[in-house]
C-alpha positions in Angstrom: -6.3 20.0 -8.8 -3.7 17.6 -6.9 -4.1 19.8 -3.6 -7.9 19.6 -3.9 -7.5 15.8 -4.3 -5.3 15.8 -1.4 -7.6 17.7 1.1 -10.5 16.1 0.5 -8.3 12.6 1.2 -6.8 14.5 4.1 -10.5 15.2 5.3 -11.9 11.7 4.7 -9.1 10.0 6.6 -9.7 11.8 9.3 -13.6 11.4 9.2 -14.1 8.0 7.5 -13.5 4.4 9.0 -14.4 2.7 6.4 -11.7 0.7 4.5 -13.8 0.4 1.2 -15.0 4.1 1.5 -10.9 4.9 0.8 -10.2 2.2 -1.5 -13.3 3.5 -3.3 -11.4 7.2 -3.3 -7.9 6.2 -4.1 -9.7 4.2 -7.2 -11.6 7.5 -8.4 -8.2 9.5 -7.9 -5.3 7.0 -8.7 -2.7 10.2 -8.4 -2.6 9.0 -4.8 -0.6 5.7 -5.9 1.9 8.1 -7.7 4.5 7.7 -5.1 4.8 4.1 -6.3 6.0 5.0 -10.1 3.1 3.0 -11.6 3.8 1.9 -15.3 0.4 0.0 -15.0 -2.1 0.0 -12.2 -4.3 -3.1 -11.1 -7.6 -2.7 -9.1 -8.6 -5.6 -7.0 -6.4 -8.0 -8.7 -7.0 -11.8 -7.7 -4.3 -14.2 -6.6 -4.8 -17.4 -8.3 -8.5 -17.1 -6.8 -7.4 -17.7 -3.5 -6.6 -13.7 -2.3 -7.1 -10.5 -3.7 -5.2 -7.4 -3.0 -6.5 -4.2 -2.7 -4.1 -2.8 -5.5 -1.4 -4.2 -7.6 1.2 -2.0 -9.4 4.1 -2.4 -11.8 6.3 0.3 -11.0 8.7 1.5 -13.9 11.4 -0.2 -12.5 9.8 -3.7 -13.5 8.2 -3.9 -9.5 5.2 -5.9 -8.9 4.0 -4.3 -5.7 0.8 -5.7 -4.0 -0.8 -3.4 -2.1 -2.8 -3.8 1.3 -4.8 -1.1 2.8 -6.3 -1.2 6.3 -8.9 1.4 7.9 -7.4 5.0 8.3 -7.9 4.3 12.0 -6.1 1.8 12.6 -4.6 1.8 16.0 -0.7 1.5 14.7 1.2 -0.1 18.0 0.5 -1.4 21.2 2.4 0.5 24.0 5.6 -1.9 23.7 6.2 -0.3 19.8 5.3 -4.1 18.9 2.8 -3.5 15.9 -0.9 -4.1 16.7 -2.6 -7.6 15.7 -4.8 -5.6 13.0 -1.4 -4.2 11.6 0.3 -7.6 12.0 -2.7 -9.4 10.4 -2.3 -6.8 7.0 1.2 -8.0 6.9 0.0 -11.7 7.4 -2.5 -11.0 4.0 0.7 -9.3 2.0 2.8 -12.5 2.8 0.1 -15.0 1.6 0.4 -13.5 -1.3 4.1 -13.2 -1.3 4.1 -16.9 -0.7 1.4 -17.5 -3.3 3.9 -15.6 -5.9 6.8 -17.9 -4.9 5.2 -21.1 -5.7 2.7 -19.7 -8.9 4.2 -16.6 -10.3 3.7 -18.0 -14.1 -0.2 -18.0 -13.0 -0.3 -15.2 -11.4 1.9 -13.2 -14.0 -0.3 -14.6 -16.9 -4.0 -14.0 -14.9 -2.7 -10.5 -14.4 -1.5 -10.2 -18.1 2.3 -9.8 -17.9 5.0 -11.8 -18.6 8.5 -13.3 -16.5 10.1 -10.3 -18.2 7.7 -7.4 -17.5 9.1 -8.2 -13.9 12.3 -7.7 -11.7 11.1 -8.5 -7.7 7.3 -8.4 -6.5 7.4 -6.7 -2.9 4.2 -5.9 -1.0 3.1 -3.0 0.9 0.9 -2.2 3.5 -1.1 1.3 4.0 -2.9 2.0 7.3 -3.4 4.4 9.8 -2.6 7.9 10.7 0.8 8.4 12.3 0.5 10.0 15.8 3.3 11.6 17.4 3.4 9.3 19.9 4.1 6.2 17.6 7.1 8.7 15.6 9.3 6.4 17.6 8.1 3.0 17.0 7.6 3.7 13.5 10.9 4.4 12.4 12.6 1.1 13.8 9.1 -0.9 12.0 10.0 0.6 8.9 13.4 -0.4 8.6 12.1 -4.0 10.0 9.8 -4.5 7.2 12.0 -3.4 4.2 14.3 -6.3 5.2 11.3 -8.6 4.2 10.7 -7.1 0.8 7.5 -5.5 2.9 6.7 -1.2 2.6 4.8 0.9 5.1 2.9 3.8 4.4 0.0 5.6 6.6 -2.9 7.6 5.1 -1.3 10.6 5.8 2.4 10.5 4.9 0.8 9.4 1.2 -1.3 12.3 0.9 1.7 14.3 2.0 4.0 12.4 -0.6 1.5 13.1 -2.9 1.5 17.1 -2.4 5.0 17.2 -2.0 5.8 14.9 -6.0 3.0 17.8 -7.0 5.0 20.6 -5.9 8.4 19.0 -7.4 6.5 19.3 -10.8 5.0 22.3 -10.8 
């Protein structure tokens, strides 16, 4: 059932543009957020009112991870390996929000239904894009950037393969 979830994801986010198209997928089949350990799972979850994620999760290691996803075609990085302004402005939203945790984490905790102890660190993350061969390079030294800002990367395609792999693991 997991591989059939996975190739039809494959298949859309190689056909499909549309950001809400996949959030409106990974919803329907929230197996695809299993790489991220989710002990609860929040859809659309608004920041105080000011910003709303695409996804939040508390992972079972007492996580809150705010999720960002961007259009499966999302050009990655320019020519220099310097992420593009679409990828920049995703990481923009995810540390708004990072910021808006900072200052109001009681609010948001409470608005979201969890307490100062239901969480360790809040990190956010950013989905987007299909990793080309050409951008292997780049992507490996932006990966290692982010994590140093509490920040993950993911494309469309290394989830669906993280996915099949965890499925494979377990079966």
């Amino acid at each position: 059932k997991i591989r059939k979830i996975i190739e039809v994801f494959l298949e859309l986010i190689r056909s499909e543009d549309s950001e809400n198209v996949i959030q409106k997928f990974i919803e329907e089949n929230p197996v695809l957020l299993s790489p991220f350990n989710a002990k609860k799972l929040f859809l659309k979850p608004s920041i105080l009112g000011k910003f709303v994620a695409d996804f939040a999760i508390l992972d079972a290691n007492k996580n809150l991870i705010f999720i960002e996803i961007e259009k499966p075609k999302l050009p990655l990085f320019k020519k220099s390996g310097h992420p593009t302004a679409d990828l920049n402005h995703a990481y923009d939203q995810v540390n708004d929000w990072l910021l808006e945790y900072k200052t109001s984490s009681m609010q948001i905790l409470d608005k979201m239904g969890l307490s100062v102890s239901d969480v360790h660190i809040v990190k956010g993350f950013v989905i987007a894009g299909i990793l080309e061969e050409k951008d292997k390079e780049f992507y490996t030294r932006h990966i290692k950037q982010k994590e140093a800002h509490h920040t993950g990367f993911l494309t469309f395609d290394e989830l669906a393969s993280s996915v099949l792999n965890l499925s494979r693991e377990l079966s």
